[in-house]
GUMILUM-353031 format. One line per 4 residues: their letters; for each residue x, y, z of C-alpha. Coordinates in Angstrom, 2 decimals. Each point is the difference from the previous one (the first is absolute). Layout:
# residues N
A> X/Y/Z ~ ...;
This chain:
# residues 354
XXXX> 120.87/113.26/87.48 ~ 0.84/3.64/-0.17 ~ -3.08/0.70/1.78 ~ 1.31/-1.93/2.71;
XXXX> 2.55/1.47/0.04 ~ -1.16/3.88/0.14 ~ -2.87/-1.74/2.88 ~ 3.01/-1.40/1.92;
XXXX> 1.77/3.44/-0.03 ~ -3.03/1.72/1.12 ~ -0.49/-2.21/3.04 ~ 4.09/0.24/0.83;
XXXX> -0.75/3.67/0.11 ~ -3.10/-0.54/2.26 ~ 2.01/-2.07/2.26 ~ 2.54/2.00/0.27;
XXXX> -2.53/2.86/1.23 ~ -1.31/-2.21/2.88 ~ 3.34/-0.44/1.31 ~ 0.32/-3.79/-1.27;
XXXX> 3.04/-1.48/-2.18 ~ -1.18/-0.71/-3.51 ~ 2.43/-2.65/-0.91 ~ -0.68/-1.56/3.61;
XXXX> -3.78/0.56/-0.51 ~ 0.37/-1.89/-3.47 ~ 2.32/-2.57/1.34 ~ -2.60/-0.81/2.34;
XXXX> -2.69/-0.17/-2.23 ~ 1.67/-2.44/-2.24 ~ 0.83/-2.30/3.28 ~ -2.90/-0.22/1.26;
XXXX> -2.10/-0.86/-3.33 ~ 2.11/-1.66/-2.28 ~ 3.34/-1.27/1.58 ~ -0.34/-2.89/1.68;
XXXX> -2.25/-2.98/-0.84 ~ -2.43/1.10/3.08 ~ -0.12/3.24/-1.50 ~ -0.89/-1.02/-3.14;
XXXX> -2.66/-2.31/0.67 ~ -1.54/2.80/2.41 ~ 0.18/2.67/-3.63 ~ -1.79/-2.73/-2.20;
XXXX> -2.88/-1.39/2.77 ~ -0.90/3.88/0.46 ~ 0.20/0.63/-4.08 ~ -2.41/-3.37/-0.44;
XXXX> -3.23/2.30/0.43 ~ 1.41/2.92/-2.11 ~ 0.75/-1.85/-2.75 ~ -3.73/-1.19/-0.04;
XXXX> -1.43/3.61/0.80 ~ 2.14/1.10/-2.24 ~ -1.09/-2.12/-3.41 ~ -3.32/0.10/1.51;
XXXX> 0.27/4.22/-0.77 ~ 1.92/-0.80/-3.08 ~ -2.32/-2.33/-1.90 ~ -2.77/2.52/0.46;
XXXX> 1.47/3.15/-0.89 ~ 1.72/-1.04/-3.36 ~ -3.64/-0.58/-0.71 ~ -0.23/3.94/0.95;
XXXX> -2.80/-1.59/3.15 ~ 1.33/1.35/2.92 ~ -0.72/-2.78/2.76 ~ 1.09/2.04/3.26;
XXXX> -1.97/-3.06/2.31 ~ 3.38/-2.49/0.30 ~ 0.14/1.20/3.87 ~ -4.18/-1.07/-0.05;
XXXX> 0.45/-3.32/-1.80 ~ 3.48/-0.91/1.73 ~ -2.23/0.32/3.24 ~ -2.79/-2.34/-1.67;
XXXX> 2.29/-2.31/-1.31 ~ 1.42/-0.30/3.62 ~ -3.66/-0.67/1.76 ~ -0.90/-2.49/-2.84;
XXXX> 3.19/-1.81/0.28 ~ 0.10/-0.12/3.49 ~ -3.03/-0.98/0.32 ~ 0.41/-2.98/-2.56;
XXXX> 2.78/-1.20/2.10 ~ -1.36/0.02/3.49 ~ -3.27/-1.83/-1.67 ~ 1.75/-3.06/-1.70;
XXXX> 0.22/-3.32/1.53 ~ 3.78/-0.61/0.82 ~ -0.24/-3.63/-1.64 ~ 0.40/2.22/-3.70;
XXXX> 3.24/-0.42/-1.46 ~ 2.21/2.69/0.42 ~ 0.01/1.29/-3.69 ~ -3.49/-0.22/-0.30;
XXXX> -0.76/2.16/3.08 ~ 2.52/2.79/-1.15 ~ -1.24/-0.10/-3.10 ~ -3.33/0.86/1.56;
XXXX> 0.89/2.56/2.09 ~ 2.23/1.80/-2.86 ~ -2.98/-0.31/-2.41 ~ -2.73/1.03/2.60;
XXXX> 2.21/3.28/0.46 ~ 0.02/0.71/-4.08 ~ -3.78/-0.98/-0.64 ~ -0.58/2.70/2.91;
XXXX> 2.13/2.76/-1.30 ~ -1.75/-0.58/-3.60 ~ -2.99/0.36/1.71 ~ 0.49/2.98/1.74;
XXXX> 1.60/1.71/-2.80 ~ -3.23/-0.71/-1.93 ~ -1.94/1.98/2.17 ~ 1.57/3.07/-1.68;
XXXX> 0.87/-1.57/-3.55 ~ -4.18/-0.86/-0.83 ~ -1.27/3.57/0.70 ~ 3.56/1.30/-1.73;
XXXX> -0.66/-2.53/-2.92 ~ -3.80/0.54/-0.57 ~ -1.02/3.40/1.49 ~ 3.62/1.91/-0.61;
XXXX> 0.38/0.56/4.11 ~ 3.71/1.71/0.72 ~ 1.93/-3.18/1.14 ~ 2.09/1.94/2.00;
XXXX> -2.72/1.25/2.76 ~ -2.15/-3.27/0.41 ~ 4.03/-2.27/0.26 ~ 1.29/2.51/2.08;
XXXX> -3.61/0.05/2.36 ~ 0.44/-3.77/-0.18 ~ 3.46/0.24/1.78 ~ -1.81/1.59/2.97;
XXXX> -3.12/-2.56/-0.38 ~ 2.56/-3.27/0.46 ~ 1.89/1.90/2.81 ~ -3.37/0.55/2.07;
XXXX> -0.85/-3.57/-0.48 ~ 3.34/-1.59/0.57 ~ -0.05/1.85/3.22 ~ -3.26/-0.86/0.94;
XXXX> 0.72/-3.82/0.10 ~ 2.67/0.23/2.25 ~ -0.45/2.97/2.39 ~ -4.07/0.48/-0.64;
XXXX> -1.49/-3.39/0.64 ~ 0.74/-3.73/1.57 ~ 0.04/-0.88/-4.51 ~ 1.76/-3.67/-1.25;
XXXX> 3.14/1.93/-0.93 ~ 0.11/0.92/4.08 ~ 1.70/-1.75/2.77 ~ -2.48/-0.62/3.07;
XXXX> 3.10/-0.99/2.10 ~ 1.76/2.87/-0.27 ~ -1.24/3.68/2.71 ~ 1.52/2.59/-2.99;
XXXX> -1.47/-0.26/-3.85 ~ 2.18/-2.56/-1.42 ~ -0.56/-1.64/-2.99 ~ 0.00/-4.37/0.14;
XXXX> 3.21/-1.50/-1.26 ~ -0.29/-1.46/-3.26 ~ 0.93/-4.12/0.21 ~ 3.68/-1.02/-0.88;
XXXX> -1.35/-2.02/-3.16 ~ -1.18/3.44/-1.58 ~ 3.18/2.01/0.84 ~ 2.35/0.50/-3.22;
XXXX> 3.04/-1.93/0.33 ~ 3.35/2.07/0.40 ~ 3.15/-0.54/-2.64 ~ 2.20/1.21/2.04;
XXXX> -0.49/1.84/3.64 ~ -2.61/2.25/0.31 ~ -0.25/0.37/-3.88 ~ -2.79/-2.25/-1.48;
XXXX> -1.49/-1.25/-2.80 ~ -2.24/3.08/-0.88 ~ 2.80/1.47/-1.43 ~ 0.47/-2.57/-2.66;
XXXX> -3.82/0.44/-0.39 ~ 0.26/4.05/-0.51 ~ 3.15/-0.52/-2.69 ~ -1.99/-2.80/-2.00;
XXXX> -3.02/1.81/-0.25 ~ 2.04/3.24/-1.07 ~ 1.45/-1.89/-3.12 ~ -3.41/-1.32/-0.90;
XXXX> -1.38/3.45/-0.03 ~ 2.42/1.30/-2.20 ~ -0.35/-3.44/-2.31 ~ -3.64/0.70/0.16;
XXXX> 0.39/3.75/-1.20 ~ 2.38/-0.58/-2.47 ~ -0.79/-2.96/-1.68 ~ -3.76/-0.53/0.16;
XXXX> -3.53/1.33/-1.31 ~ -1.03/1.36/3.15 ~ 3.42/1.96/0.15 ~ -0.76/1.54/-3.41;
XXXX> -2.92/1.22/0.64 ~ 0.93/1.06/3.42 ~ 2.58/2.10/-1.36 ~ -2.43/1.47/-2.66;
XXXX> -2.35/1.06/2.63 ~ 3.26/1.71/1.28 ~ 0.95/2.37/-2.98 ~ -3.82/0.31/-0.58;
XXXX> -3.38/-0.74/1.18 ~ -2.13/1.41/-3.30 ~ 2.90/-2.02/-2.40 ~ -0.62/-2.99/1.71;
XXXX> -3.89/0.04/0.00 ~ 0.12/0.98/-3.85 ~ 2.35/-3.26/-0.51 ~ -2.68/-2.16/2.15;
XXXX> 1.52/-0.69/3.26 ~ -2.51/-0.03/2.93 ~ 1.29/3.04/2.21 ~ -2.69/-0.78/2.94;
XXXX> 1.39/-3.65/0.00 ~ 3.18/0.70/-0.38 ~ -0.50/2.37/3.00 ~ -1.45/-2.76/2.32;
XXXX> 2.32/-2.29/-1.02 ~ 3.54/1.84/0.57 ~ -1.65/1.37/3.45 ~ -0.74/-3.85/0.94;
XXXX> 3.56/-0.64/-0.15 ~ 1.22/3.27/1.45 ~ -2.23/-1.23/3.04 ~ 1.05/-3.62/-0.04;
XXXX> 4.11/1.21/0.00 ~ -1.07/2.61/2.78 ~ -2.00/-3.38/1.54 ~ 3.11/-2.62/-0.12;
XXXX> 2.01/2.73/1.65 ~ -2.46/0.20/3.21 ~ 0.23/-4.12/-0.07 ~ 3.68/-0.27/-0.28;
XXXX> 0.44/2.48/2.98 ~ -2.14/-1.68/2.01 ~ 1.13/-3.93/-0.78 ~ 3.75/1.44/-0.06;
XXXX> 0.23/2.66/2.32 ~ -2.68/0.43/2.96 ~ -1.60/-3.15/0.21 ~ -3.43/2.05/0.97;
XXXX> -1.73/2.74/-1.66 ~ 1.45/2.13/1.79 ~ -1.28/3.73/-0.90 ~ 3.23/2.13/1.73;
XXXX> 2.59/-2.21/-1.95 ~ -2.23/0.55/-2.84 ~ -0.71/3.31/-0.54 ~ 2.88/1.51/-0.76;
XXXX> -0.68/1.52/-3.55 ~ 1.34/-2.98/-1.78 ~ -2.62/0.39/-2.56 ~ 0.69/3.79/-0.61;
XXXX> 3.96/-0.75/-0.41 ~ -0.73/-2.28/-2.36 ~ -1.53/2.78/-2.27 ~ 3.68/1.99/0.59;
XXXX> 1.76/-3.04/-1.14 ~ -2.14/-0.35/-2.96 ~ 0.51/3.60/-0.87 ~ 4.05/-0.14/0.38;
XXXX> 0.04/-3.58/-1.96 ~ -1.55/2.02/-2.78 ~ -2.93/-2.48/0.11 ~ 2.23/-2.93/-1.25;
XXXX> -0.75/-3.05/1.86 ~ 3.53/-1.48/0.21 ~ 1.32/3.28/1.10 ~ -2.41/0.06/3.09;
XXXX> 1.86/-2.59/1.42 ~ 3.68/1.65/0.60 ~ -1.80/3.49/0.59 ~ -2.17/-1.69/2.95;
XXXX> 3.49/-1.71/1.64 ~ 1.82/3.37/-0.21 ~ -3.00/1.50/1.86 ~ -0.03/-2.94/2.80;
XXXX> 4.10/0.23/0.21 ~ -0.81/3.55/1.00 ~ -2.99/-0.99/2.29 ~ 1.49/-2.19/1.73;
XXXX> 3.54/1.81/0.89 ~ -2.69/2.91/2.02 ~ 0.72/-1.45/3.06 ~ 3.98/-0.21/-0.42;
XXXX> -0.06/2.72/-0.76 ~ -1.34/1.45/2.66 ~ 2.64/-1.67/1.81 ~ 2.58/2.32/-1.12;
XXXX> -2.46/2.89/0.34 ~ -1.20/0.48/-2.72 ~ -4.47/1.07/0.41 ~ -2.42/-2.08/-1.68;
XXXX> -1.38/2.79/-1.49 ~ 3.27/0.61/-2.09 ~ -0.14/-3.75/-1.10 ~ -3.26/0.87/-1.59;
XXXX> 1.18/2.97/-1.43 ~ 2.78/-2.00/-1.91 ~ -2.73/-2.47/-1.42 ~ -1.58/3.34/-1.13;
XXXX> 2.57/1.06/-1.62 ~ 1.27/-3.03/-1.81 ~ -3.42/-0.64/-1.58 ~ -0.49/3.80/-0.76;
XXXX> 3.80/0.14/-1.64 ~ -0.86/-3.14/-2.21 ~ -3.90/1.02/-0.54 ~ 1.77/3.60/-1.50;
XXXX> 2.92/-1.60/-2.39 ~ -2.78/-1.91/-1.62 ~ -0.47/2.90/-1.55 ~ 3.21/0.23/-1.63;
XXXX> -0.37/-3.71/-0.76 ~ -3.24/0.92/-2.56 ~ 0.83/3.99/-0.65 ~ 3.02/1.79/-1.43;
XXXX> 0.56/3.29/0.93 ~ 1.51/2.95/-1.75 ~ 1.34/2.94/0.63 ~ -0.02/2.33/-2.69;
XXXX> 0.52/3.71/-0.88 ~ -2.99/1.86/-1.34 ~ -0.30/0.73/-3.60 ~ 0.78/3.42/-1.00;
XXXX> -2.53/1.80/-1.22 ~ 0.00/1.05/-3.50 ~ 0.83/3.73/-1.51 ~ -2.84/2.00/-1.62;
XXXX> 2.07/0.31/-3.66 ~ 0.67/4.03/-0.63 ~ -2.92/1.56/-2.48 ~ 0.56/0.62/-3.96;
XXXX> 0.76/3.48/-0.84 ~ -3.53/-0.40/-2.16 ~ -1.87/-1.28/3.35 ~ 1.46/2.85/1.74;
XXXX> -0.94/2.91/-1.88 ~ -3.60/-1.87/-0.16 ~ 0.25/-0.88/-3.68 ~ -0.83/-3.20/-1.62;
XX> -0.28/-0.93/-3.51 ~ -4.01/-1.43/-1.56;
């Protein structure tokens, strides 16, 4: 909360640089992304993907396996599930077909994350640089249906790259407004990562792997399956993101409304919620409250570019007093250093006794 605080100060300061009112700047914020039950539902439908993205980084790197592919596998997850949705018959039952389409985005995710976690588990390849290359991969190809070729996930009908409109029986039904059900979805599967962490096997040894990879292959836990295994469902998290925002949200795969660096937020958010699972959830809505008040406050004049720089700083103000959470620091004076004690009259005159 201090941290807050001290990033709040900071950006009244900034504000008051550009010329803008701080308390007006904040009052608008607040108005426009959490007063009001419009502006709420707005905040939470925008933090539904960040809360996946986020657990998605968060599961992986407690395991110290730094999966930096969400954006990648959020992209997959979106083509599968779209694609799952335009091809069902419409006589399905509702459930069934959403369902599908949410399951279709996780099984892709999973999938694409394994590209990276195999050669990671069994050859030792730097996770990092074949996830991140992976981002760029799913990108390429995302684009490529809609804007490169006449593909399924295309509309003929339509002169400028559009992708088809999903059918009504695969779109996620709303609870209230433009807030839907995905939400519920994201906050369920938060609490059943933290159950699974903290109260199972797989948790255990996850968190083993954690504090240390030689200590947990001289107790007998399989590191390379481990690996695969905590990447699968990195990817799948990443996956059901992609789905949700595409049954929820755009109705299409749709690669503008897409790409927006959902996946790479998510790894921020992970990072700020200390890697907790139930603490990505709060730390992804206070990132969407502040999202979404950018264009109000560019109402009152405030640049866009200043909005991001007060995200900046409230994530680099609460990433820094983590270290006073887990270090103590001291100030304190130097020892003096201690006198050379005066020579015996006998050591002096360069006598000594046998």
């Amino acid at each position: 909360m201090l941290s807050l605080v001290v990033a709040l100060g900071l950006g009244a300061a900034i504000l008051a640089v550009t010329g803008a009112d701080p308390l007006e700047a904040y009052r608008t914020m607040f108005d426009a992304s959490l007063n009001g039950t419009a502006a709420i539902e707005r905040t939470l439908t925008y933090a539904t993907p960040l809360i996946l993205t986020g657990l998605a980084a968060a599961v992986s790197f407690r395991m110290r396996t730094y999966n930096i592919g969400a954006e990648g596998q959020l992209f997959m997850g979106a083509i599968a599930a779209s694609g799952v949705a335009l091809a069902l018959p419409a006589d399905l039952p509702t459930p069934l077909i959403l369902l599908a389409v949410i399951g279709a985005g996780a099984v892709a995710g999973a999938v694409w994350a394994g590209f990276a976690a195999i050669p990671k588990a069994l050859l030792g390849t730097d996770e990092i640089i074949t996830t991140l290359m992976l981002n760029f991969v799913a990108l390429a190809f995302m684009n490529y249906l809609i804007f490169g070729s006449m593909s399924f996930w295309r509309d003929p009908d339509r002169p400028v790259p559009q992708g088809k409109q999903i059918p009504d029986h695969a779109v996620l039904p709303a609870i209230s407004g433009r807030l839907h059900i995905g939400f519920a979805i994201a906050v369920v599967l938060a609490v059943v990562l933290w159950l699974l962490l903290r109260n199972t096997t797989f948790g255990f040894r996850l968190r083993t792997i954690g504090d240390s990879h030689r200590a947990a292959t001289y107790a007998g836990i399989g590191v390379p399956a481990a690996t695969i295994a905590v990447m699968s469902i990195s990817g799948a998290l990443a996956g059901v993101a992609g789905a949700i925002e595409v049954s929820g949200v755009t109705d299409r795969l749709d690669p503008k409304a897409l790409a927006i660096e959902l996946g790479y937020t998510g790894i921020v958010i992970a990072a700020v919620a200390r890697l907790h699972p139930l603490g990505v959830v709060p730390v992804a809505a206070l990132l969407a409250a502040i999202t979404t008040a950018g264009g109000s406050m560019q109402s009152i004049g405030v640049q866009v570019e200043v909005v991001v720089l007060l995200q900046g700083l409230i994530f680099l103000a609460v990433t820094a007093g983590e270290f006073f959470v887990t270090n103590r620091l001291e100030l304190r004076r130097p020892a003096a250093a201690p006198q050379a004690s005066p020579p015996t009259p006998a050591t002096a005159a360069g006598g000594g006794g046998s």
